[in-house]
PDB file of the backbone (N, CA, C, O) and the ligand in Angstrom, with CONECT records:
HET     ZN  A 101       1
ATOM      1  N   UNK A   1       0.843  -1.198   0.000  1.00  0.00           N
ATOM      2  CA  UNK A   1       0.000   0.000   0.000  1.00  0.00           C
ATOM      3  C   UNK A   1       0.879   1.249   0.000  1.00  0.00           C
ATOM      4  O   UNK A   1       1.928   1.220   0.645  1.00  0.00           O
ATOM      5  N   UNK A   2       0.586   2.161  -0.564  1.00  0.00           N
ATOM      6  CA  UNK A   2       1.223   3.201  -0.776  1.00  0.00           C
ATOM      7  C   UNK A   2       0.851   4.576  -0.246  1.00  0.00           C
ATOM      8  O   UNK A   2       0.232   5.486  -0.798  1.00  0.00           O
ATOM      9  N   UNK A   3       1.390   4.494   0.975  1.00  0.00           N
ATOM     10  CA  UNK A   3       0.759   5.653   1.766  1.00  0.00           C
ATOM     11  C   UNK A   3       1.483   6.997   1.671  1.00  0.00           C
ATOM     12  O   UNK A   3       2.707   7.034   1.550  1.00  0.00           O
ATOM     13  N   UNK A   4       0.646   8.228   1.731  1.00  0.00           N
ATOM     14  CA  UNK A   4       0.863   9.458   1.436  1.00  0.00           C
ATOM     15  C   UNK A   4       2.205  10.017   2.247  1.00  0.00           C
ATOM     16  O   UNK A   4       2.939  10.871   1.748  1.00  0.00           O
ATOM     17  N   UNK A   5       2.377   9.577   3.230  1.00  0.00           N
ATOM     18  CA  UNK A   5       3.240   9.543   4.218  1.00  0.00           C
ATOM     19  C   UNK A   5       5.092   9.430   4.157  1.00  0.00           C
ATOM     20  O   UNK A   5       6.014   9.704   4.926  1.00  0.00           O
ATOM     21  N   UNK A   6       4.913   8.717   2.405  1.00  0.00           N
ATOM     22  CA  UNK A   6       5.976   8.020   2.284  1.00  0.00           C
ATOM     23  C   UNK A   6       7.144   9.137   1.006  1.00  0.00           C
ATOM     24  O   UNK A   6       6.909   9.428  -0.167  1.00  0.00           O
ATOM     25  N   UNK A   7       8.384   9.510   1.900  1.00  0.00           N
ATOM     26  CA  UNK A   7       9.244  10.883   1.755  1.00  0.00           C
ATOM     27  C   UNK A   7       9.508  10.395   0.517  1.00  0.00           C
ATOM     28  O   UNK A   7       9.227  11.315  -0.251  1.00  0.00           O
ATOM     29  N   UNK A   8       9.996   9.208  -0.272  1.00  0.00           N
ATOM     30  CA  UNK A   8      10.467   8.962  -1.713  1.00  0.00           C
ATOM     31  C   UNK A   8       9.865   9.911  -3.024  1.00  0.00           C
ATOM     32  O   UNK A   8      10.284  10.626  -3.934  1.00  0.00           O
ATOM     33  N   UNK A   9       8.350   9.300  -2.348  1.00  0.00           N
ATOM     34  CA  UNK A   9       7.229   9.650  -3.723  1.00  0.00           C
ATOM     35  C   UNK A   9       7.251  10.739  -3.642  1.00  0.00           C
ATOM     36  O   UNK A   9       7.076  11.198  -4.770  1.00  0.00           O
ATOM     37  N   UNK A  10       7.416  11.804  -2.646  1.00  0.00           N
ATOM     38  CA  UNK A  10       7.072  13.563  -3.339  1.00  0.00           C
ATOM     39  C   UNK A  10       7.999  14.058  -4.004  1.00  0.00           C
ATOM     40  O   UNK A  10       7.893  15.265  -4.220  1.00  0.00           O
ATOM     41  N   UNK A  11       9.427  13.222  -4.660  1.00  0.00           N
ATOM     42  CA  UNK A  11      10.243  13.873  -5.502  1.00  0.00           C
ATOM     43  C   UNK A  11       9.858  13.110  -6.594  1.00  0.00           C
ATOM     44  O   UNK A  11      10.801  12.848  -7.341  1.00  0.00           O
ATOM     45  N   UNK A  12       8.853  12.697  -6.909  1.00  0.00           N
ATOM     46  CA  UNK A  12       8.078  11.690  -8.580  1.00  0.00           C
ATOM     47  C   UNK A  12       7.011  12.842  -8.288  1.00  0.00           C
ATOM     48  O   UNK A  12       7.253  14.034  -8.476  1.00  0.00           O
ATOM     49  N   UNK A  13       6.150  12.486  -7.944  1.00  0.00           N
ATOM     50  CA  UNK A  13       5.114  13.404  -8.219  1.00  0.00           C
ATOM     51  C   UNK A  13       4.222  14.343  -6.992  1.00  0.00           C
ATOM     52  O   UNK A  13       3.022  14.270  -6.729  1.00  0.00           O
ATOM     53  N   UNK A  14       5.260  15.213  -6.382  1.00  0.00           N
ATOM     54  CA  UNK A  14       4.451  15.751  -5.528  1.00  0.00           C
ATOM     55  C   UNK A  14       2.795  16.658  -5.338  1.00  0.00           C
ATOM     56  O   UNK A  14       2.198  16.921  -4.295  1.00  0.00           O
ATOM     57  N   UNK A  15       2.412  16.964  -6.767  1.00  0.00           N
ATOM     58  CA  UNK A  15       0.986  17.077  -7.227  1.00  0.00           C
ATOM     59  C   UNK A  15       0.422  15.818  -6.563  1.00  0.00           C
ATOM     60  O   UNK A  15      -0.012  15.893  -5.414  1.00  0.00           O
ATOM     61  N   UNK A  16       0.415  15.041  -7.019  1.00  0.00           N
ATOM     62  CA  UNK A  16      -0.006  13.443  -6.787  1.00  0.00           C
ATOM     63  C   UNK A  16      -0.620  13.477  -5.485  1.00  0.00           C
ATOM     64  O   UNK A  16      -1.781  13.512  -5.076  1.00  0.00           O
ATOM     65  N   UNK A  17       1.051  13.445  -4.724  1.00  0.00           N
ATOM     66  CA  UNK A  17       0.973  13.371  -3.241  1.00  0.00           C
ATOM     67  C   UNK A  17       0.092  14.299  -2.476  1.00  0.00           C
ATOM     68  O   UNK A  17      -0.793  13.858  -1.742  1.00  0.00           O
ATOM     69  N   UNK A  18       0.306  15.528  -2.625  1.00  0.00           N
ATOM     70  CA  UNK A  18      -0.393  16.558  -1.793  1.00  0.00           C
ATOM     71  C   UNK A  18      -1.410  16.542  -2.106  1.00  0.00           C
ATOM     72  O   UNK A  18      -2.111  16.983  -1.196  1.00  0.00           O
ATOM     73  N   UNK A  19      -2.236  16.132  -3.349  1.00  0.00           N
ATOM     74  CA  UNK A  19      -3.682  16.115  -3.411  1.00  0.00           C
ATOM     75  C   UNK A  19      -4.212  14.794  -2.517  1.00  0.00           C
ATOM     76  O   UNK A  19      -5.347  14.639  -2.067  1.00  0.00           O
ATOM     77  N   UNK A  20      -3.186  13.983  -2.403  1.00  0.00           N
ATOM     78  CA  UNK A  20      -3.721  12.057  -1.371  1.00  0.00           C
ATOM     79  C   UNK A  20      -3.463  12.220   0.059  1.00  0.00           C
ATOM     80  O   UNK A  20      -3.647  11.326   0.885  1.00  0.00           O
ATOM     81  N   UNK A  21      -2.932  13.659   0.380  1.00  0.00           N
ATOM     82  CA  UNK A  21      -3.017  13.982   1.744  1.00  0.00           C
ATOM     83  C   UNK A  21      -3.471  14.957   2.089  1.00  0.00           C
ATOM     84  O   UNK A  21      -3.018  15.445   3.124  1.00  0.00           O
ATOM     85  N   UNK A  22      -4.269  15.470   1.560  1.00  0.00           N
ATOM     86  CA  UNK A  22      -4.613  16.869   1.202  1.00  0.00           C
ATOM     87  C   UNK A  22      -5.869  17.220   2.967  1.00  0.00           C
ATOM     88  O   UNK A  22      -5.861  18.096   3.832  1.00  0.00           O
ATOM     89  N   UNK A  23      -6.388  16.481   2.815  1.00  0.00           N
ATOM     90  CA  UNK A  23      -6.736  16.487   4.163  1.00  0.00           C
ATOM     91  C   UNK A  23      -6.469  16.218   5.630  1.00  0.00           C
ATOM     92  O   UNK A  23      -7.024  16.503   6.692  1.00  0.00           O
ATOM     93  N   UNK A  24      -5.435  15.579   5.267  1.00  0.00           N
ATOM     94  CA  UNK A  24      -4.361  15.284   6.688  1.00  0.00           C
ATOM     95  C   UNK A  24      -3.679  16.685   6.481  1.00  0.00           C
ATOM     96  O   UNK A  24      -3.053  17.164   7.427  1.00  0.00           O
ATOM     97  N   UNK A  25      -3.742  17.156   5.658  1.00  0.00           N
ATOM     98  CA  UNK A  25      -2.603  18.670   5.570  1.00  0.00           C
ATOM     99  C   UNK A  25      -3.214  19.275   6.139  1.00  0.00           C
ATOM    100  O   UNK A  25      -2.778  19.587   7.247  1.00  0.00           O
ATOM    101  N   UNK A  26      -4.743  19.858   5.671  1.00  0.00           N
ATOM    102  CA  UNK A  26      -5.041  20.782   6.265  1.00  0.00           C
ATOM    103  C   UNK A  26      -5.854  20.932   7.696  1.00  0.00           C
ATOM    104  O   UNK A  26      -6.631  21.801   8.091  1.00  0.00           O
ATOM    105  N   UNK A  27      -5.340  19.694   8.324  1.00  0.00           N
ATOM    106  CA  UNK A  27      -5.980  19.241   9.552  1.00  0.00           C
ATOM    107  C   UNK A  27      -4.834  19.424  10.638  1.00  0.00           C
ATOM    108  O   UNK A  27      -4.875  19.277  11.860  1.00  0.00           O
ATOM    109  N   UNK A  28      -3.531  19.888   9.570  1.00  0.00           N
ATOM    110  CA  UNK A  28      -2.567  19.537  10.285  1.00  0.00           C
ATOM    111  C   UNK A  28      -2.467  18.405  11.232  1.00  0.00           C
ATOM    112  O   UNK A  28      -2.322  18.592  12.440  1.00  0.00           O
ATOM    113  N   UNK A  29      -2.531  17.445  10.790  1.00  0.00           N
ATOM    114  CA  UNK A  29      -2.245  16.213  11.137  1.00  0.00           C
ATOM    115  C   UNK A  29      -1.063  14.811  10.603  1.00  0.00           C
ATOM    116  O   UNK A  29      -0.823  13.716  11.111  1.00  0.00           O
ATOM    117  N   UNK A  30      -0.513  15.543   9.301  1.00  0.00           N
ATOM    118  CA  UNK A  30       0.849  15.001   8.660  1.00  0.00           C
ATOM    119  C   UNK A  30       1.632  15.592   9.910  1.00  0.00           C
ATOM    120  O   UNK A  30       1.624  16.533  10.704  1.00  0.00           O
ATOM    121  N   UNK A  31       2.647  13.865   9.404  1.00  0.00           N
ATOM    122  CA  UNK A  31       3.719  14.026   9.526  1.00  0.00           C
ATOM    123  C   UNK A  31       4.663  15.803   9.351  1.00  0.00           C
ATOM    124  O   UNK A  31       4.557  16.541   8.372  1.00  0.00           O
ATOM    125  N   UNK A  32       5.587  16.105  10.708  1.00  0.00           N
ATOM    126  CA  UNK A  32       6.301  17.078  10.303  1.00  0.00           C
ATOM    127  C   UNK A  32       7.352  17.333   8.822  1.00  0.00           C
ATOM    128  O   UNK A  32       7.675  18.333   8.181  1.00  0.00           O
ATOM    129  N   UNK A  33       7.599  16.125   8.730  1.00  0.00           N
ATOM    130  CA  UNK A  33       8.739  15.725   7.796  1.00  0.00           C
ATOM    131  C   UNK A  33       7.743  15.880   6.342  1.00  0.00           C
ATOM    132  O   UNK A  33       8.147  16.505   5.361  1.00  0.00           O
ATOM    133  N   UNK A  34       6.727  15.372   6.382  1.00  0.00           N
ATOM    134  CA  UNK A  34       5.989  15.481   5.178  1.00  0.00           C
ATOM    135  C   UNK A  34       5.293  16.857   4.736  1.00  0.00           C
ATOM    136  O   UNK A  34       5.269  17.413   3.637  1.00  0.00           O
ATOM    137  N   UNK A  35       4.806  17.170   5.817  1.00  0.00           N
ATOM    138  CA  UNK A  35       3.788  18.632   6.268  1.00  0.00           C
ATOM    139  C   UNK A  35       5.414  19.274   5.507  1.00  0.00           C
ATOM    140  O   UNK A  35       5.288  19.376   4.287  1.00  0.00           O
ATOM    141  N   UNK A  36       6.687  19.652   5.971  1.00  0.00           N
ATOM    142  CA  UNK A  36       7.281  20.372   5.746  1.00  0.00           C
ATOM    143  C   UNK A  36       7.409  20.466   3.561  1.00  0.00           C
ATOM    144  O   UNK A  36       7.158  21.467   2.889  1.00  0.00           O
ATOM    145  N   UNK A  37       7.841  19.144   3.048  1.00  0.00           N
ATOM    146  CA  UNK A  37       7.675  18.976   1.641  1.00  0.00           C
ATOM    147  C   UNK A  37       6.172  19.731   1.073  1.00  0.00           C
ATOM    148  O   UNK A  37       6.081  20.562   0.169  1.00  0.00           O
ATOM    149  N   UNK A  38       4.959  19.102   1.985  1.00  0.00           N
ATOM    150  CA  UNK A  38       3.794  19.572   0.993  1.00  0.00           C
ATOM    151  C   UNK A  38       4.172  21.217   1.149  1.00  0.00           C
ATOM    152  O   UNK A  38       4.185  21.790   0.060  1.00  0.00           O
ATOM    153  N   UNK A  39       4.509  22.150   2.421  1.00  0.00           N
ATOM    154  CA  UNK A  39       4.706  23.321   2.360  1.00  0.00           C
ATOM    155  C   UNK A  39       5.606  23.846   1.469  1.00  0.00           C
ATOM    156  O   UNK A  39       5.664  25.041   1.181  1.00  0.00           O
ATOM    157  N   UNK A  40       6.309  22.982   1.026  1.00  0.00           N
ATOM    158  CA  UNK A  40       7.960  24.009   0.222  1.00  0.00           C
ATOM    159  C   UNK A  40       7.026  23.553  -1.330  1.00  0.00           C
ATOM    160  O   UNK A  40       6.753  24.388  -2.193  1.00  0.00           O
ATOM    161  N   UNK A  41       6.662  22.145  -1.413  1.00  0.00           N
ATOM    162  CA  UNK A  41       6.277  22.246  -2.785  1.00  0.00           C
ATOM    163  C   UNK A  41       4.879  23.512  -3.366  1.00  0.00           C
ATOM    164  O   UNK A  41       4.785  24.081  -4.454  1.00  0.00           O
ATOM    165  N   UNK A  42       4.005  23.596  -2.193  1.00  0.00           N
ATOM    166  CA  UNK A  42       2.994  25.005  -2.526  1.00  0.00           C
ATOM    167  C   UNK A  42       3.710  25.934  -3.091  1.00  0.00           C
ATOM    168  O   UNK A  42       3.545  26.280  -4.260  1.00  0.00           O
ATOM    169  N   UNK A  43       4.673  26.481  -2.219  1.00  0.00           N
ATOM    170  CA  UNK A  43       5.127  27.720  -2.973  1.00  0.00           C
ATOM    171  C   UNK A  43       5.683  27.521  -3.870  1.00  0.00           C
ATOM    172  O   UNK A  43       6.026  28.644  -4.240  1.00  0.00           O
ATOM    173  N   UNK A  44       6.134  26.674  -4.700  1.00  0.00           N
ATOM    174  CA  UNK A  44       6.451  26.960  -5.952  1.00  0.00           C
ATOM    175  C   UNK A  44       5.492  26.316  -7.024  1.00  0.00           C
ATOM    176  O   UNK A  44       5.865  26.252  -8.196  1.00  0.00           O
ATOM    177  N   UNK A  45       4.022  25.748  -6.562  1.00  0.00           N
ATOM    178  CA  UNK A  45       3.008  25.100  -7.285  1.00  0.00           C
ATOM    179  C   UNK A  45       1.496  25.604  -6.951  1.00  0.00           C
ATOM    180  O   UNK A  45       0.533  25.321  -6.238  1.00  0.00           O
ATOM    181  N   UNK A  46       1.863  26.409  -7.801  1.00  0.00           N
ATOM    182  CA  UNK A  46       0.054  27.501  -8.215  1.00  0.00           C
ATOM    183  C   UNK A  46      -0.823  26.688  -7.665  1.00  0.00           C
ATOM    184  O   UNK A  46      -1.521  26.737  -6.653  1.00  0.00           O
ATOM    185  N   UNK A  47      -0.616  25.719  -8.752  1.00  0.00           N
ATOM    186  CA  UNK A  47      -1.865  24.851  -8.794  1.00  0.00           C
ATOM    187  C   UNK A  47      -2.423  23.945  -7.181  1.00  0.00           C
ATOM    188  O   UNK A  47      -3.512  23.565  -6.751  1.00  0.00           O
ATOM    189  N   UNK A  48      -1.091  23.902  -6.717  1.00  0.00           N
ATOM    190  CA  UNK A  48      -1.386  23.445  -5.107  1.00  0.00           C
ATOM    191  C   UNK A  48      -1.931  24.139  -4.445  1.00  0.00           C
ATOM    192  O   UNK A  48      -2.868  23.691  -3.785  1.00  0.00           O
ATOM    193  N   UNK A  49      -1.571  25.507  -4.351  1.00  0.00           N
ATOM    194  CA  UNK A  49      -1.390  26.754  -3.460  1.00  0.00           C
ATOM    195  C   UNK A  49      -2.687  26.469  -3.587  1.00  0.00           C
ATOM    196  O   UNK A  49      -3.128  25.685  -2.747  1.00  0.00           O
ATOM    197  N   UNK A  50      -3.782  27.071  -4.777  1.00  0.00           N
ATOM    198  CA  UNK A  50      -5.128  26.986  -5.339  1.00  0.00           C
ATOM    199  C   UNK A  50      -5.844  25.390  -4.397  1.00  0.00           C
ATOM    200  O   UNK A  50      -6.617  25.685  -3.485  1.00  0.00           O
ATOM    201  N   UNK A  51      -5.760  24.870  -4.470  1.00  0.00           N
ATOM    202  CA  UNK A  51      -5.750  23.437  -4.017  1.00  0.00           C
ATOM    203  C   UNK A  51      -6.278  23.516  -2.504  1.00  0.00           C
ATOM    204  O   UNK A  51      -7.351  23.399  -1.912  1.00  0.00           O
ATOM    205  N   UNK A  52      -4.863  23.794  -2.188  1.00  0.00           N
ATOM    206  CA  UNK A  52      -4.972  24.249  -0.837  1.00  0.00           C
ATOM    207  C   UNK A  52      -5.570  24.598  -0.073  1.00  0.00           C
ATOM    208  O   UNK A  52      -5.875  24.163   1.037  1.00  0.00           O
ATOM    209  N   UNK A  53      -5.971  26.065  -1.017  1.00  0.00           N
ATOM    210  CA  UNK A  53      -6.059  27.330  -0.294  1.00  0.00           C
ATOM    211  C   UNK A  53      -8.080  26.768  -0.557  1.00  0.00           C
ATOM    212  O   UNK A  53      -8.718  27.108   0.440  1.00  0.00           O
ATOM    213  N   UNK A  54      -8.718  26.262  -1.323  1.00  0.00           N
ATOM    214  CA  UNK A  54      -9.918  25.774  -1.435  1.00  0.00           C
ATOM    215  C   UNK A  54     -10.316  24.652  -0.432  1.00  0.00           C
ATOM    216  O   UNK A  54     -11.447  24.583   0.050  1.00  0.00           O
ATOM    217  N   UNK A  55      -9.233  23.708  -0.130  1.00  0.00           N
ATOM    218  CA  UNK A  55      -9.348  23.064   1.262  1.00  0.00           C
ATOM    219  C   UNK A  55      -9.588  23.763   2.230  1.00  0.00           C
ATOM    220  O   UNK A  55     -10.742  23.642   2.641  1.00  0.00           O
ATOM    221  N   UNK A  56      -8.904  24.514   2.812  1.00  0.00           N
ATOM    222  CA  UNK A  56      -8.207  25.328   3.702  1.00  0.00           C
ATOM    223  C   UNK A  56      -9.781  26.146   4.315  1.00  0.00           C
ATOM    224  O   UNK A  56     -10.148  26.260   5.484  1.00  0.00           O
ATOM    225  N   UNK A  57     -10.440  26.599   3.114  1.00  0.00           N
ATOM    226  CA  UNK A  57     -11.495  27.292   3.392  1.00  0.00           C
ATOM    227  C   UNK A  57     -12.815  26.321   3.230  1.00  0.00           C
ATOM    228  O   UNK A  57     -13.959  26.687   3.497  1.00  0.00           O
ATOM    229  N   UNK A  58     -12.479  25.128   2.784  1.00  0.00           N
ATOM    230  CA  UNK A  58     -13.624  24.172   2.982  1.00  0.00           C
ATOM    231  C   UNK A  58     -13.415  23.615   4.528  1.00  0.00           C
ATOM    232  O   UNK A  58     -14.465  23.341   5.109  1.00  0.00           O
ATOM    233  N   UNK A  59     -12.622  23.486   5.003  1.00  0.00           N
ATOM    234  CA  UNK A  59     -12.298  23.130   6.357  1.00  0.00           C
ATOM    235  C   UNK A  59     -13.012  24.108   6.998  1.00  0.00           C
ATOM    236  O   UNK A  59     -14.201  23.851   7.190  1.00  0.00           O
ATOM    237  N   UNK A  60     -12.515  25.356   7.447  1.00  0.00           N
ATOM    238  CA  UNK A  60     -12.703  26.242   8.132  1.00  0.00           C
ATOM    239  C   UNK A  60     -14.110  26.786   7.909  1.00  0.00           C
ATOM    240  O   UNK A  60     -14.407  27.608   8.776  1.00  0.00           O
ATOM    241  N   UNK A  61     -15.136  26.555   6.935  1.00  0.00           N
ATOM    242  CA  UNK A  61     -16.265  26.579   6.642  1.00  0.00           C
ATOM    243  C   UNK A  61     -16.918  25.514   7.876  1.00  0.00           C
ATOM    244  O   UNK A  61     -17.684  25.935   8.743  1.00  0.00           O
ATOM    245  N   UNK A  62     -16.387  23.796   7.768  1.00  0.00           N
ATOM    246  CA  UNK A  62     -17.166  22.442   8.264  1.00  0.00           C
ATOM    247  C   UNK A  62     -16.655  22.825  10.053  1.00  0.00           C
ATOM    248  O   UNK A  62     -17.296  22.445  11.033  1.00  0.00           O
ATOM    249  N   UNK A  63     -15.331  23.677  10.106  1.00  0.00           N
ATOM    250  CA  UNK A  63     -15.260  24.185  11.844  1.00  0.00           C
ATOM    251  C   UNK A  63     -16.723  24.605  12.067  1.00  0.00           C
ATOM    252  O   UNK A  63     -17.628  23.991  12.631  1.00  0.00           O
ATOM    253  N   UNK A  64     -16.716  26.091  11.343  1.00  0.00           N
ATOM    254  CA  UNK A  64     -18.068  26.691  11.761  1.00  0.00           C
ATOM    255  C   UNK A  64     -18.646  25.753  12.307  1.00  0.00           C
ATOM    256  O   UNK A  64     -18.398  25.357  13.445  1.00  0.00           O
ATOM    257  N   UNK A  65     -19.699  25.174  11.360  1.00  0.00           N
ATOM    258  CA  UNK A  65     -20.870  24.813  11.590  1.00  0.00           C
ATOM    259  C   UNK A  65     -20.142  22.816  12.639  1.00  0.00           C
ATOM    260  O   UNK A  65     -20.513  21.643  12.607  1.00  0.00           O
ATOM    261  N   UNK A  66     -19.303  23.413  13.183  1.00  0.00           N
ATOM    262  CA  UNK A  66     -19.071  22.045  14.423  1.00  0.00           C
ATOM    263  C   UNK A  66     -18.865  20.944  13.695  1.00  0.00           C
ATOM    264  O   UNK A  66     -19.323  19.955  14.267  1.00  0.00           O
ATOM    265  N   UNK A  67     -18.208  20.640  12.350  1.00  0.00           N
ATOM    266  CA  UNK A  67     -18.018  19.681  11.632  1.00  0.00           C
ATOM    267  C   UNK A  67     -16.539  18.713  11.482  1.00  0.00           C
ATOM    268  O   UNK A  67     -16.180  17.703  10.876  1.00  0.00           O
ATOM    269  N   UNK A  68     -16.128  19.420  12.159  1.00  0.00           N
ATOM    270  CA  UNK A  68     -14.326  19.063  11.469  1.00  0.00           C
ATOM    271  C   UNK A  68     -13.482  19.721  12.775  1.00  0.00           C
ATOM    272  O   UNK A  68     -13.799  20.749  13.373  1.00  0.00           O
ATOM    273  N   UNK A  69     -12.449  18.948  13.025  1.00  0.00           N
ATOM    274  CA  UNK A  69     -11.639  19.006  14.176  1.00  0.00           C
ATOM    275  C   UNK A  69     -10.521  20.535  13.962  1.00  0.00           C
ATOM    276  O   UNK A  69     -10.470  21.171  12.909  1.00  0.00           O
ATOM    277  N   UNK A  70      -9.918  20.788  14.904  1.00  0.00           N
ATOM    278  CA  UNK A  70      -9.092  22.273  14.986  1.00  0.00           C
ATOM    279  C   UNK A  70      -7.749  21.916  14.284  1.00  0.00           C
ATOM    280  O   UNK A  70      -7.166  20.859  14.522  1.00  0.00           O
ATOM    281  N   UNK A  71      -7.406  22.608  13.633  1.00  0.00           N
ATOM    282  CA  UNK A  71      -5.902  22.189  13.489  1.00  0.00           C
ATOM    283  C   UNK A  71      -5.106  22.931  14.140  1.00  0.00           C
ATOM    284  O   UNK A  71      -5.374  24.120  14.314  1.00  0.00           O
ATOM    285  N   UNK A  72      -4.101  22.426  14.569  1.00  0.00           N
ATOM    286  CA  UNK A  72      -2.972  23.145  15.774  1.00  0.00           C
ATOM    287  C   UNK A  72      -3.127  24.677  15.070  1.00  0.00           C
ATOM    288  O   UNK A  72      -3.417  24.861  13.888  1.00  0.00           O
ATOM    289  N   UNK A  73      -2.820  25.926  16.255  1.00  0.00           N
ATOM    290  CA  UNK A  73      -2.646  27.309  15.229  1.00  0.00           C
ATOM    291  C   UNK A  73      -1.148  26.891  14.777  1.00  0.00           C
ATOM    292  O   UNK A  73      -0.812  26.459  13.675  1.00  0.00           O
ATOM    293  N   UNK A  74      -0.537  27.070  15.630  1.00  0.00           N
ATOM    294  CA  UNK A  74       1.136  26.778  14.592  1.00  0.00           C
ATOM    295  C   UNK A  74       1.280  26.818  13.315  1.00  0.00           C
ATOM    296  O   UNK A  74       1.869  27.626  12.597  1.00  0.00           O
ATOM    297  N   UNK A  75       0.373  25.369  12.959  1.00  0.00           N
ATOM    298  CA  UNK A  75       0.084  24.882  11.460  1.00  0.00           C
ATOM    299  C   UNK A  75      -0.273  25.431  10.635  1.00  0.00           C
ATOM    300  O   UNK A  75       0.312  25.428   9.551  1.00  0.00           O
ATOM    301  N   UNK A  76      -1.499  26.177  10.897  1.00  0.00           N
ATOM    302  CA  UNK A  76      -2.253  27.186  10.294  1.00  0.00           C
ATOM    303  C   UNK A  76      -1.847  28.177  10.156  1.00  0.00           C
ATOM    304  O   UNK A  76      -2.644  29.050   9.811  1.00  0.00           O
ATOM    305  N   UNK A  77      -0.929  28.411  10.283  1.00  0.00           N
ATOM    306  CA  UNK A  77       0.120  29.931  10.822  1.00  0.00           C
ATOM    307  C   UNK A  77       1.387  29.381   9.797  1.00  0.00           C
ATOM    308  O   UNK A  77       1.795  30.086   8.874  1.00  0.00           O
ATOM    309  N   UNK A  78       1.756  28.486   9.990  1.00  0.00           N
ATOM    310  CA  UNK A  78       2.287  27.969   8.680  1.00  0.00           C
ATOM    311  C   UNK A  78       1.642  27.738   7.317  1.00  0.00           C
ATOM    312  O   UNK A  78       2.357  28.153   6.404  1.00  0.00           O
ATOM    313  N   UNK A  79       0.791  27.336   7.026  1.00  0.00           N
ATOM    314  CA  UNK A  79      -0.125  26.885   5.977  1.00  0.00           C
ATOM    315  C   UNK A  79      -0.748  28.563   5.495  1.00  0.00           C
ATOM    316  O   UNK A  79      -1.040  28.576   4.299  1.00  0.00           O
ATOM    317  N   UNK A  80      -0.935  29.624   6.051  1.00  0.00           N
ATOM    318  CA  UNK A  80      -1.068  30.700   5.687  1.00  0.00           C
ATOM    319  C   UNK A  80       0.330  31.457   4.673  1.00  0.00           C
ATOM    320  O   UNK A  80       0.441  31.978   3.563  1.00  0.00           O
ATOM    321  N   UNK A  81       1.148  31.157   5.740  1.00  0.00           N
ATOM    322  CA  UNK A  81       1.990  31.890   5.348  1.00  0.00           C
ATOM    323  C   UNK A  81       3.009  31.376   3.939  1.00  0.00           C
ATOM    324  O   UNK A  81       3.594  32.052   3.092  1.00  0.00           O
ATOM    325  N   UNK A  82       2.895  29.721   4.165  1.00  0.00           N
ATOM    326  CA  UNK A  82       2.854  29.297   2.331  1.00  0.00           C
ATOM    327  C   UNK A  82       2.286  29.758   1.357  1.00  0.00           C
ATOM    328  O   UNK A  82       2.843  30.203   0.353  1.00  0.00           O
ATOM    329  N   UNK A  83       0.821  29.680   1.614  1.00  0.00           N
ATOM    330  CA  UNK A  83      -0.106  30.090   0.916  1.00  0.00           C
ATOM    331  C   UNK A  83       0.199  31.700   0.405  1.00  0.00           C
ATOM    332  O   UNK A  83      -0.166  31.947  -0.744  1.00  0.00           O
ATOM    333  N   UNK A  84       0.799  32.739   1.128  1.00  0.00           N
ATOM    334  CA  UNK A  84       1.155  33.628   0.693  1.00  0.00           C
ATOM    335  C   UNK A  84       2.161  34.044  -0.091  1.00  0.00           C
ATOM    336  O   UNK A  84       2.159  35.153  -0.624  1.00  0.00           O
ATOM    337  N   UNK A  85       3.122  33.160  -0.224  1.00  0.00           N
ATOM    338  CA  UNK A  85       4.203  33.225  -0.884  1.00  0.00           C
ATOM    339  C   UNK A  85       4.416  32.570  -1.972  1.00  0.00           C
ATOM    340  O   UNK A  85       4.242  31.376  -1.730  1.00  0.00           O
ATOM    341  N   UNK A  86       4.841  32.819  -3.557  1.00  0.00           N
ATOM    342  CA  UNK A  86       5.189  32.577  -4.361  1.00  0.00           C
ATOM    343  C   UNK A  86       5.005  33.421  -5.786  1.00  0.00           C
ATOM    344  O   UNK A  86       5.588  34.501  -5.883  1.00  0.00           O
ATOM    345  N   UNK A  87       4.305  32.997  -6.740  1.00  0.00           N
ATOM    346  CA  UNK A  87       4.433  34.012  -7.611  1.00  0.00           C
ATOM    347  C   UNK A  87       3.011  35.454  -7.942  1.00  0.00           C
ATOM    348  O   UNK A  87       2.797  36.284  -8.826  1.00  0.00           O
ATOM    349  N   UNK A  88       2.311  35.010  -6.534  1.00  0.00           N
ATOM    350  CA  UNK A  88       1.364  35.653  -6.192  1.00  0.00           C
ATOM    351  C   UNK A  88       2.094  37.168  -5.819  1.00  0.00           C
ATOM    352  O   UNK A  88       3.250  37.106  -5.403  1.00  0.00           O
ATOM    353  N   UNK A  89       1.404  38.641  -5.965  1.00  0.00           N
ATOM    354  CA  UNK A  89       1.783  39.481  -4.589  1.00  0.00           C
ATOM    355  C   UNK A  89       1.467  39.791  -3.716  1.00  0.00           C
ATOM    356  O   UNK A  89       0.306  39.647  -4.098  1.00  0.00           O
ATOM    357  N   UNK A  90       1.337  40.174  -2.645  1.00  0.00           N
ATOM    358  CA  UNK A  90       1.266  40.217  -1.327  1.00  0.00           C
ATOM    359  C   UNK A  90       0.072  40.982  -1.321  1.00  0.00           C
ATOM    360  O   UNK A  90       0.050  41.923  -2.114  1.00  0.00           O
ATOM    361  N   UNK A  91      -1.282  40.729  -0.353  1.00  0.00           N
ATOM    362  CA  UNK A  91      -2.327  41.258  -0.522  1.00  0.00           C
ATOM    363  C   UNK A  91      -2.109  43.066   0.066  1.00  0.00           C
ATOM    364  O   UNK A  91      -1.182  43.331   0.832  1.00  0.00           O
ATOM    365  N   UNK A  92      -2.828  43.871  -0.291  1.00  0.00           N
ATOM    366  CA  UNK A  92      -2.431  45.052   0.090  1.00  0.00           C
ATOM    367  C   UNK A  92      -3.056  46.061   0.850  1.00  0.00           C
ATOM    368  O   UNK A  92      -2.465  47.115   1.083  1.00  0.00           O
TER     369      UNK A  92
HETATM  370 ZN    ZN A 101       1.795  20.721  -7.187  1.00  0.00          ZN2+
END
C-alpha cells in the first residue's frame, strides 16, 4: 500500500501526493517531515497553493458549523503563510 506519508514519492510526483493527503494537511495532522515537503512544494506550485487554499477554506467553513476538528494554530500559521508566498503578490 502506498501511503501518502511516504518521503520517496514527493520527488516523482508531488501534485499526486499533496492532493492524497490533502486532508491530513489541512488538519494539520501530517507528519512534520511530510507537512514540511507539501509546504515548500505550494510555494512553488500555483496549482497546489489553489488546491490548498480551497481546502483550507472548505475546512474552516465544516469548523463553523461544528463539523471538522481544529488544526494546531502553529500549522495554520504555517499553511497561511505558504499560501502567501510565491508568484502571487502580497495582498495590500
Ligand atoms: Zn503541485
Amino acid at each position: 500500500m502506498t501511503a501518502p506519508t511516504d518521503i520517496s514519492l514527493w520527488s516523482v510526483n508531488p501534485c499526486a501526493r499533496l492532493a492524497g493527503c490533502l486532508d491530513e494537511f489541512v488538519d494539520g495532522r501530517l507528519d512534520r517531515a511530510i507537512e514540511a515537503l507539501a509546504l515548500a512544494h505550494m510555494e512553488r506550485c500555483p496549482p497546489c497553493r489553489v488546491m490548498a487554499r480551497h481546502a483550507l477554506r472548505y475546512r474552516e467553513t465544516m469548523r463553523r458549523v461544528g463539523d471538522a476538528s481544529v488544526a494546531p494554530a502553529d500549522f495554520v500559521q504555517r499553511l497561511r503563510f505558504a499560501l502567501r508566498r510565491g508568484v502571487e503578490p502580497p495582498p495590500a
